[in-house]
mmJSON file of the N, C-alpha and C atoms, coordinates in Angstrom:
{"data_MODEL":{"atom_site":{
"group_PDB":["ATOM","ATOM","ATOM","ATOM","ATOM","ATOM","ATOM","ATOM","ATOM","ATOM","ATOM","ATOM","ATOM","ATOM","ATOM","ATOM","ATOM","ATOM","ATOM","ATOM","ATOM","ATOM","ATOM","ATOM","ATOM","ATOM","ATOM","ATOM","ATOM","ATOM","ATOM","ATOM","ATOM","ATOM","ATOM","ATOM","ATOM","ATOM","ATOM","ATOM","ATOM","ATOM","ATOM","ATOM","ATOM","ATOM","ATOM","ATOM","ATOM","ATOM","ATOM","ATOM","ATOM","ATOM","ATOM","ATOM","ATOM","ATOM","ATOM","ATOM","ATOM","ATOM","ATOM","ATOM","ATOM","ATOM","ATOM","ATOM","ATOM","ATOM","ATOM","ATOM","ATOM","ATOM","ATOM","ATOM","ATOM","ATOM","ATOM","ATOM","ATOM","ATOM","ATOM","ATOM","ATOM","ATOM","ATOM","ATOM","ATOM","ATOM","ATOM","ATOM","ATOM","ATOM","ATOM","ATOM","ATOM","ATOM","ATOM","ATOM","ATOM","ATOM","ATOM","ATOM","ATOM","ATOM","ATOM","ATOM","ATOM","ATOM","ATOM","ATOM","ATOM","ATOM","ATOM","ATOM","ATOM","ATOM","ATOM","ATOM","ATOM","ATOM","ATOM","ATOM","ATOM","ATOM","ATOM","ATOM","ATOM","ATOM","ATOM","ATOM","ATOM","ATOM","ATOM","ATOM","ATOM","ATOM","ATOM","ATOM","ATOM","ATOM","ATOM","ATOM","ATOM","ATOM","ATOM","ATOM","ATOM","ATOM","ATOM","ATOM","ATOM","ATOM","ATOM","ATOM","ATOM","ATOM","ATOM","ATOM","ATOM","ATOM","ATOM","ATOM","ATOM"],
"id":[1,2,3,4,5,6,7,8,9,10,11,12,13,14,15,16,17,18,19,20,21,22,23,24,25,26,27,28,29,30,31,32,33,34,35,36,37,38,39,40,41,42,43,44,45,46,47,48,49,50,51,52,53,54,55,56,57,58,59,60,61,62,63,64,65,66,67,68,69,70,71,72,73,74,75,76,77,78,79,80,81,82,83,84,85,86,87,88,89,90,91,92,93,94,95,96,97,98,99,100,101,102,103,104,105,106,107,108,109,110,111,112,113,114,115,116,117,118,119,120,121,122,123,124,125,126,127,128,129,130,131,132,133,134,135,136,137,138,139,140,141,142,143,144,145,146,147,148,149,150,151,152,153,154,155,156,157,158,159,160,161,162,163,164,165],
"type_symbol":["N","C","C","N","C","C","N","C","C","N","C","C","N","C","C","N","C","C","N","C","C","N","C","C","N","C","C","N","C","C","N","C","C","N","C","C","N","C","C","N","C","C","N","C","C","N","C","C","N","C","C","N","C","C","N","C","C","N","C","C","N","C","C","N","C","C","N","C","C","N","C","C","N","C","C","N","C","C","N","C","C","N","C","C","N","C","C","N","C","C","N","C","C","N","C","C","N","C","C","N","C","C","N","C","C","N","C","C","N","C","C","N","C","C","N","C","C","N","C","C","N","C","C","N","C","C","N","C","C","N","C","C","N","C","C","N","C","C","N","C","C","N","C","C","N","C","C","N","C","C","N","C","C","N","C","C","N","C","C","N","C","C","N","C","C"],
"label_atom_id":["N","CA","C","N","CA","C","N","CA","C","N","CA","C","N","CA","C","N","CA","C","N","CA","C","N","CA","C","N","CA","C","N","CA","C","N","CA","C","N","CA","C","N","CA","C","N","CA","C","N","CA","C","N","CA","C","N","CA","C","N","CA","C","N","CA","C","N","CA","C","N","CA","C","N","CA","C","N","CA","C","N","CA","C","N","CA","C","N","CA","C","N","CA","C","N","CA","C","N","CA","C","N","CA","C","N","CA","C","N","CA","C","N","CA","C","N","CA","C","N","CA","C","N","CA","C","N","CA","C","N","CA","C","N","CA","C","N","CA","C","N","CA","C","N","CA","C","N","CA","C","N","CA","C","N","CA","C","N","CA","C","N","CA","C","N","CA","C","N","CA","C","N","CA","C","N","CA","C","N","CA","C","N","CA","C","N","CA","C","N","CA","C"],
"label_alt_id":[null,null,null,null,null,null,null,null,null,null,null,null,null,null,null,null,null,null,null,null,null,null,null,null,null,null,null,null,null,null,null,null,null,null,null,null,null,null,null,null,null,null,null,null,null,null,null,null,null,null,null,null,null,null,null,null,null,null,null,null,null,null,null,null,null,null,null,null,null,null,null,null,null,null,null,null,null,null,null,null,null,null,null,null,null,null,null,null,null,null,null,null,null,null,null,null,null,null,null,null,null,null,null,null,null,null,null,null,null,null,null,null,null,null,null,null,null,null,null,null,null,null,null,null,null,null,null,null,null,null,null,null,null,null,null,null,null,null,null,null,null,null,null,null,null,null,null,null,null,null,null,null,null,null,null,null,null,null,null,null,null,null,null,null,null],
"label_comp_id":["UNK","UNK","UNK","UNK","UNK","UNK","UNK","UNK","UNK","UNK","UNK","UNK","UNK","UNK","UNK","UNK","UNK","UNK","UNK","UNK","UNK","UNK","UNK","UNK","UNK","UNK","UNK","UNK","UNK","UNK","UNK","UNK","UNK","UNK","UNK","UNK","UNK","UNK","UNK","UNK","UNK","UNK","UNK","UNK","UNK","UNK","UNK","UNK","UNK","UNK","UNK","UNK","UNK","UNK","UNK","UNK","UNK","UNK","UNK","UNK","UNK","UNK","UNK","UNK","UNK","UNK","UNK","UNK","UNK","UNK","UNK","UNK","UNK","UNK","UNK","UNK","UNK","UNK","UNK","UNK","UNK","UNK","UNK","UNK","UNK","UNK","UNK","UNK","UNK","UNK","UNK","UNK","UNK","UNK","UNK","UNK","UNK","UNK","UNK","UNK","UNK","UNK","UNK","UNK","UNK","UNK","UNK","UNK","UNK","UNK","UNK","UNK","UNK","UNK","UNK","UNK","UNK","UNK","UNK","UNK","UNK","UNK","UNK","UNK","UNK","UNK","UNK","UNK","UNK","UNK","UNK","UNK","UNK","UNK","UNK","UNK","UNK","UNK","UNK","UNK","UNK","UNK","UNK","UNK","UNK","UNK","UNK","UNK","UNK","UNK","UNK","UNK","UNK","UNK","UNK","UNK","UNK","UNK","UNK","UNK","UNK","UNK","UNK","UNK","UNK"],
"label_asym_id":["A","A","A","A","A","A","A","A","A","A","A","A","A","A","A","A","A","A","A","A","A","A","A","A","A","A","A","A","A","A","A","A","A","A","A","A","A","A","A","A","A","A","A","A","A","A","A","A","A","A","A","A","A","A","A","A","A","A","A","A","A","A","A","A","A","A","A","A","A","A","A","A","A","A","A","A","A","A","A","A","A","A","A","A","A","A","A","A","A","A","A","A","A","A","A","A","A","A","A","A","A","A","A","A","A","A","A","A","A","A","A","A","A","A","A","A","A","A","A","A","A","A","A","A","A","A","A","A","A","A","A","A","A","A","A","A","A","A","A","A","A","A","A","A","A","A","A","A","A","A","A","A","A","A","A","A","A","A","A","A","A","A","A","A","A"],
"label_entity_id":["1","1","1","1","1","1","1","1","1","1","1","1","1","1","1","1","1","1","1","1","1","1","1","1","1","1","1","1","1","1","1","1","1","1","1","1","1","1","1","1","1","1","1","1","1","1","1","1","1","1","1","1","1","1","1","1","1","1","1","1","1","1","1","1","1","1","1","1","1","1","1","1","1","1","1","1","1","1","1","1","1","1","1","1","1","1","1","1","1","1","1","1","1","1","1","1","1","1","1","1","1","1","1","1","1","1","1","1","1","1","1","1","1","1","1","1","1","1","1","1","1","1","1","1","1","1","1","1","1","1","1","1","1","1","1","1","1","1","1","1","1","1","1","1","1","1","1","1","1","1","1","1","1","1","1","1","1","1","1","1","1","1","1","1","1"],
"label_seq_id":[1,1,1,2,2,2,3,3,3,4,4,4,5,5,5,6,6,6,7,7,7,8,8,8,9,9,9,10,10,10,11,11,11,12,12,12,13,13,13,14,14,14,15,15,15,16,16,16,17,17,17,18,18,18,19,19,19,20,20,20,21,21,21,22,22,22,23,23,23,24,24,24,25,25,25,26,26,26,27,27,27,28,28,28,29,29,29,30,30,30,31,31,31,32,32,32,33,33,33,34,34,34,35,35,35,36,36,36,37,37,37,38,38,38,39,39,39,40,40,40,41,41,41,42,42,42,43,43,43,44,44,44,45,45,45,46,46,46,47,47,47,48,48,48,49,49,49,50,50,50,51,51,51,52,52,52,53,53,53,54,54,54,55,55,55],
"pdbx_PDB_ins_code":[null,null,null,null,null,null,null,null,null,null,null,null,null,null,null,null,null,null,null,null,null,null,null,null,null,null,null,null,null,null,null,null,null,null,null,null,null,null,null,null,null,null,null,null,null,null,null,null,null,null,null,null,null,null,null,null,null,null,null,null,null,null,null,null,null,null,null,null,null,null,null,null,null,null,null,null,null,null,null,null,null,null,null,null,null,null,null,null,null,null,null,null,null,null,null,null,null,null,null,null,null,null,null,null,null,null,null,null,null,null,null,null,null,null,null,null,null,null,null,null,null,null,null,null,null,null,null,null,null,null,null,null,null,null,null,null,null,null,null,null,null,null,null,null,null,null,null,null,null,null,null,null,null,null,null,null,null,null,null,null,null,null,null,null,null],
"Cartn_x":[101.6,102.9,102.924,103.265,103.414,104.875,105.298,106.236,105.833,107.097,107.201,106.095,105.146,104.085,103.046,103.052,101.877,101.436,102.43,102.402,102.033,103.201,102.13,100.95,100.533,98.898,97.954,98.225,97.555,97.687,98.596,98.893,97.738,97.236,96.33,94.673,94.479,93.469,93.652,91.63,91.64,90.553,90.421,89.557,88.335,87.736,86.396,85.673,87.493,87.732,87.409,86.793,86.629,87.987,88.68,89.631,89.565,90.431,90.826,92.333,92.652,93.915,94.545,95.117,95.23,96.64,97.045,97.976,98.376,99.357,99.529,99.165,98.634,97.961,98.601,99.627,100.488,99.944,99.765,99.923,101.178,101.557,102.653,102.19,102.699,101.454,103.343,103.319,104.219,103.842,104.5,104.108,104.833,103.475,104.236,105.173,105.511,106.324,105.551,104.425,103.312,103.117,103.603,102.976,101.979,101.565,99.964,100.256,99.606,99.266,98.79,99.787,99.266,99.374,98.723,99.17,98.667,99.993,99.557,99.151,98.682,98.379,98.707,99.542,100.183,99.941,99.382,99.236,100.012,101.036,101.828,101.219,100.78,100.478,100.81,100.35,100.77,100.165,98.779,98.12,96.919,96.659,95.72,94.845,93.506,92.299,91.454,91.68,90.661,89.599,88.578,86.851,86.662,87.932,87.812,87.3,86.171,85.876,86.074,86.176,86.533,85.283,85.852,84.442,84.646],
"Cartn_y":[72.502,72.878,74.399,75.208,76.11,76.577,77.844,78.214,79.909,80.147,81.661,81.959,83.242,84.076,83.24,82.676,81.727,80.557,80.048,79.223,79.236,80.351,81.107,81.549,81.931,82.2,81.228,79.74,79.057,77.952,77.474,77.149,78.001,78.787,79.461,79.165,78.675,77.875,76.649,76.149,75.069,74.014,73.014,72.106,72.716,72.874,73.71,75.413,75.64,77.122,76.937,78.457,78.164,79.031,78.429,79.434,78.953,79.948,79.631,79.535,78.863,78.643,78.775,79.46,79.433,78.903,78.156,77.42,76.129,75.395,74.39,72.86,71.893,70.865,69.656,68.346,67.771,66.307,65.719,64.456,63.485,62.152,61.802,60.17,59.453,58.532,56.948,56.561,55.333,53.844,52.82,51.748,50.728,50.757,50.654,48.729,48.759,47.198,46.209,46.233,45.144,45.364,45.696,46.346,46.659,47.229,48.668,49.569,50.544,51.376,52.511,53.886,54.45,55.586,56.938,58.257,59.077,59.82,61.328,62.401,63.48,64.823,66.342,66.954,68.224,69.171,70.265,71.799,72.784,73.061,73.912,75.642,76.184,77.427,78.593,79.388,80.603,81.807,81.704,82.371,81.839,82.826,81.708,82.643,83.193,83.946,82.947,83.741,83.641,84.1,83.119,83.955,84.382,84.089,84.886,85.898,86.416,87.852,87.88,89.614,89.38,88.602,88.14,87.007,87.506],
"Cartn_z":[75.055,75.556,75.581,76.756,76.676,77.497,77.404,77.733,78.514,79.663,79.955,80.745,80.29,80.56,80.082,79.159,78.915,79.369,79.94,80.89,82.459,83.113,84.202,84.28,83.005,83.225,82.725,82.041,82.12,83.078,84.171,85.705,86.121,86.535,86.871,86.961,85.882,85.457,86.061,86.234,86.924,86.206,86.89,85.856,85.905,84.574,83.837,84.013,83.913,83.149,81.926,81.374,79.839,79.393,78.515,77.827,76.502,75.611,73.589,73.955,73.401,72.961,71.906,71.12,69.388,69.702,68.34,68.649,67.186,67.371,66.709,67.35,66.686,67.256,66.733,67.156,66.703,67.254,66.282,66.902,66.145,67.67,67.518,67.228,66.206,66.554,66.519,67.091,67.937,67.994,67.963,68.046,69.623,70.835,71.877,71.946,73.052,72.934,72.735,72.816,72.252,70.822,70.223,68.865,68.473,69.533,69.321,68.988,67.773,67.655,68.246,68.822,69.628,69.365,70.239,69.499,70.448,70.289,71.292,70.988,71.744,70.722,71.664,71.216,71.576,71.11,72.041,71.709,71.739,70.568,71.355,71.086,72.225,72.335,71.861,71.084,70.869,71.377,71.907,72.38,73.541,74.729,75.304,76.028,75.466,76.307,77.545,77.991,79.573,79.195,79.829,79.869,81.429,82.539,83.666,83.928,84.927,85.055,86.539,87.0,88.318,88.995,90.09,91.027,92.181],
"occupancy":[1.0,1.0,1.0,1.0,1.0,1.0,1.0,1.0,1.0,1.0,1.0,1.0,1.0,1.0,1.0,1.0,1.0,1.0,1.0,1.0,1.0,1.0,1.0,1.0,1.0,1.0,1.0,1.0,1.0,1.0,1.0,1.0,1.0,1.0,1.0,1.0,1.0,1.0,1.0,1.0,1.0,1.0,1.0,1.0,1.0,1.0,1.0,1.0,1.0,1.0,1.0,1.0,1.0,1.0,1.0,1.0,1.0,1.0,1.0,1.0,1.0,1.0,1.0,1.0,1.0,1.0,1.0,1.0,1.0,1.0,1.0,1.0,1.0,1.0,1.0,1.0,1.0,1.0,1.0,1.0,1.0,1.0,1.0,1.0,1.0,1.0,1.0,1.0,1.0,1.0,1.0,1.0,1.0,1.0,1.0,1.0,1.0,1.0,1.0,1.0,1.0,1.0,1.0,1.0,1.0,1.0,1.0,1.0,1.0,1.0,1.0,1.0,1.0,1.0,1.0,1.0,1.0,1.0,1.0,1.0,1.0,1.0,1.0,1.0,1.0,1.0,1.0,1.0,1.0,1.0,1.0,1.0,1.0,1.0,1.0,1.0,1.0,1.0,1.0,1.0,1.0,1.0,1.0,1.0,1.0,1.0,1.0,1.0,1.0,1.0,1.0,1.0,1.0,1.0,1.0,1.0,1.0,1.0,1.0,1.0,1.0,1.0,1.0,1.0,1.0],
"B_iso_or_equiv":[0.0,0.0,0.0,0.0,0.0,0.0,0.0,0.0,0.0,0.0,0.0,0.0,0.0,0.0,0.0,0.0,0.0,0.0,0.0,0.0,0.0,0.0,0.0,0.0,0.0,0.0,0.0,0.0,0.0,0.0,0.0,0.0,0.0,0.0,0.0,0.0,0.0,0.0,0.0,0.0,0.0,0.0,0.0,0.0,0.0,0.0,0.0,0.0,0.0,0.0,0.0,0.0,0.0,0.0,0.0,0.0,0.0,0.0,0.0,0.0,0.0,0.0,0.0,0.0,0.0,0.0,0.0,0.0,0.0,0.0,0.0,0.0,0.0,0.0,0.0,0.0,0.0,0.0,0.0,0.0,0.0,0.0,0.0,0.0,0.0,0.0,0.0,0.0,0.0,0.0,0.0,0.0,0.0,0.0,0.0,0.0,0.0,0.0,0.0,0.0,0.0,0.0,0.0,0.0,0.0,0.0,0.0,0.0,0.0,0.0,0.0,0.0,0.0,0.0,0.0,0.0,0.0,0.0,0.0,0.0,0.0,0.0,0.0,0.0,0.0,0.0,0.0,0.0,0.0,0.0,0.0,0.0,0.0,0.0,0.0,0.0,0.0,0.0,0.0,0.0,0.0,0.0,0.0,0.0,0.0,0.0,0.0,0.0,0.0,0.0,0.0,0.0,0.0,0.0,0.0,0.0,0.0,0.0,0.0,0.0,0.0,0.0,0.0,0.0,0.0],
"pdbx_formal_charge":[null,null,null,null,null,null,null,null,null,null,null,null,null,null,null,null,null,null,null,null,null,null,null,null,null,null,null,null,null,null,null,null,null,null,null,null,null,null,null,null,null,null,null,null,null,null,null,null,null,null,null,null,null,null,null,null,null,null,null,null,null,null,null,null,null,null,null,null,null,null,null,null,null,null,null,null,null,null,null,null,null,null,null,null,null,null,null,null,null,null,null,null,null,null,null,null,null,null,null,null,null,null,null,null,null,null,null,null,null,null,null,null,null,null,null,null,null,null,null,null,null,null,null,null,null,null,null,null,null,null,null,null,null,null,null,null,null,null,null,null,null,null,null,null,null,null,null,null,null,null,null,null,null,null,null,null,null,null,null,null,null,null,null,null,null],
"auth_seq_id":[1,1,1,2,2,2,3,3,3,4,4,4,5,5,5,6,6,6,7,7,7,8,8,8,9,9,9,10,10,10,11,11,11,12,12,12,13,13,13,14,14,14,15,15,15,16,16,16,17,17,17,18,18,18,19,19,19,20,20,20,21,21,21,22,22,22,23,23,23,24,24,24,25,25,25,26,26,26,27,27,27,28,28,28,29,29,29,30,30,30,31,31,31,32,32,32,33,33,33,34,34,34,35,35,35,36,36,36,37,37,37,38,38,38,39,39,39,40,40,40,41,41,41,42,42,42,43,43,43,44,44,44,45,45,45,46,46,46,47,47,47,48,48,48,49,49,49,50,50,50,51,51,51,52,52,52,53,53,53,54,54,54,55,55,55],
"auth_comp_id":["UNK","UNK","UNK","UNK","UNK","UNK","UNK","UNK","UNK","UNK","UNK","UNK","UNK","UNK","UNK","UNK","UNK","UNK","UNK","UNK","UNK","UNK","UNK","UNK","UNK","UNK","UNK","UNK","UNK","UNK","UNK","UNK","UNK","UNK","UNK","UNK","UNK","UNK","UNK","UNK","UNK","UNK","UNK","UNK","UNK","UNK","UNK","UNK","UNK","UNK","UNK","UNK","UNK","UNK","UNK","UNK","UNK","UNK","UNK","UNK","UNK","UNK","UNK","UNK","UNK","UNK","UNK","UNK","UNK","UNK","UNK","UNK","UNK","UNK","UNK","UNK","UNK","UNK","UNK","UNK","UNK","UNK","UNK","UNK","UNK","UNK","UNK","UNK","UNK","UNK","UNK","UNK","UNK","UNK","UNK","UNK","UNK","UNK","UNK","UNK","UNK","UNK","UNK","UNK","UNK","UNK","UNK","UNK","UNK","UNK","UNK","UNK","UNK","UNK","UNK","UNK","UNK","UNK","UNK","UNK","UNK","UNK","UNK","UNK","UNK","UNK","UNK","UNK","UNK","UNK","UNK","UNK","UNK","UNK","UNK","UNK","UNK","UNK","UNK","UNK","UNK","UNK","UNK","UNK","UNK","UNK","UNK","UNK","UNK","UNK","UNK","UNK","UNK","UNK","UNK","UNK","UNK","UNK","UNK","UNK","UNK","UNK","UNK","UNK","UNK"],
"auth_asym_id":["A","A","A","A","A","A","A","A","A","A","A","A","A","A","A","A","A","A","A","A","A","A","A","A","A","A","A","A","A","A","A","A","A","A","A","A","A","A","A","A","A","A","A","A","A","A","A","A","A","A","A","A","A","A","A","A","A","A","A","A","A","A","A","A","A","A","A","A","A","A","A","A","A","A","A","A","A","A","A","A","A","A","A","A","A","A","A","A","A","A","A","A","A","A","A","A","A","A","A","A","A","A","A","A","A","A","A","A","A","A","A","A","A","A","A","A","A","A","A","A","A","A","A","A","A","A","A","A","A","A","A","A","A","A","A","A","A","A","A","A","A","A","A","A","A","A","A","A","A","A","A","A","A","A","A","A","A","A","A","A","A","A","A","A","A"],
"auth_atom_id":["N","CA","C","N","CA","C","N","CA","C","N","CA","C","N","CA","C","N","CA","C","N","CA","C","N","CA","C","N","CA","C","N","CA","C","N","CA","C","N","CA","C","N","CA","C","N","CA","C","N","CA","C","N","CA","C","N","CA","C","N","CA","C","N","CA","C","N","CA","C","N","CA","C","N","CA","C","N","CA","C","N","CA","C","N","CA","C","N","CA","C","N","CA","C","N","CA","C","N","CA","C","N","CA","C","N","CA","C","N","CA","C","N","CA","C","N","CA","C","N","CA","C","N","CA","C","N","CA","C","N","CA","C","N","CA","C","N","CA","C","N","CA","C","N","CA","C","N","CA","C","N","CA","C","N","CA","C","N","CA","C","N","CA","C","N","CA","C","N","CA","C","N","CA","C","N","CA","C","N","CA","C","N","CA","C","N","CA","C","N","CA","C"],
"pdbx_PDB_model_num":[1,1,1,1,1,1,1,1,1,1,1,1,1,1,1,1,1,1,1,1,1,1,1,1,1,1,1,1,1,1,1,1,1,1,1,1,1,1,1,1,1,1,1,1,1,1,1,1,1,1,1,1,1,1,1,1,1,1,1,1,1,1,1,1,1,1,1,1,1,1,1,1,1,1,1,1,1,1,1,1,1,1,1,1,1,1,1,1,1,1,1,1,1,1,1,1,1,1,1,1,1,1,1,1,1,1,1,1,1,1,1,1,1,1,1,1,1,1,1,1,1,1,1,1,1,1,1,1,1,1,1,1,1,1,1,1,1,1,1,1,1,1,1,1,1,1,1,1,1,1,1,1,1,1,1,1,1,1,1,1,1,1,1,1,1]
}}}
């Protein structure tokens, strides 16, 4: 999850950019209407480097 400026610049990025992300890592874990066991996992961003160079 990101927000703002960090968000605009990771929209930017495309599938198999390399970037770091530093950040918090959350998982949500739920039991769906079948009663499975399921679980999500969220990054919320605090920081996010590009290995972009100009091309």
């Amino acid at each position: 999850i990101s927000f703002g400026k960090q968000h605009e610049e990771l929209a930017k990025h495309r599938k198999g950019d390399l970037i770091l992300v530093h950040g918090n890592l959350q998982v949500n874990r739920y039991q769906d209407k079948y009663g499975q066991q399921k679980e999500g996992w969220q990054m919320l961003t605090q920081s996010i480097i590009s290995s972009r160079t100009g091309r």
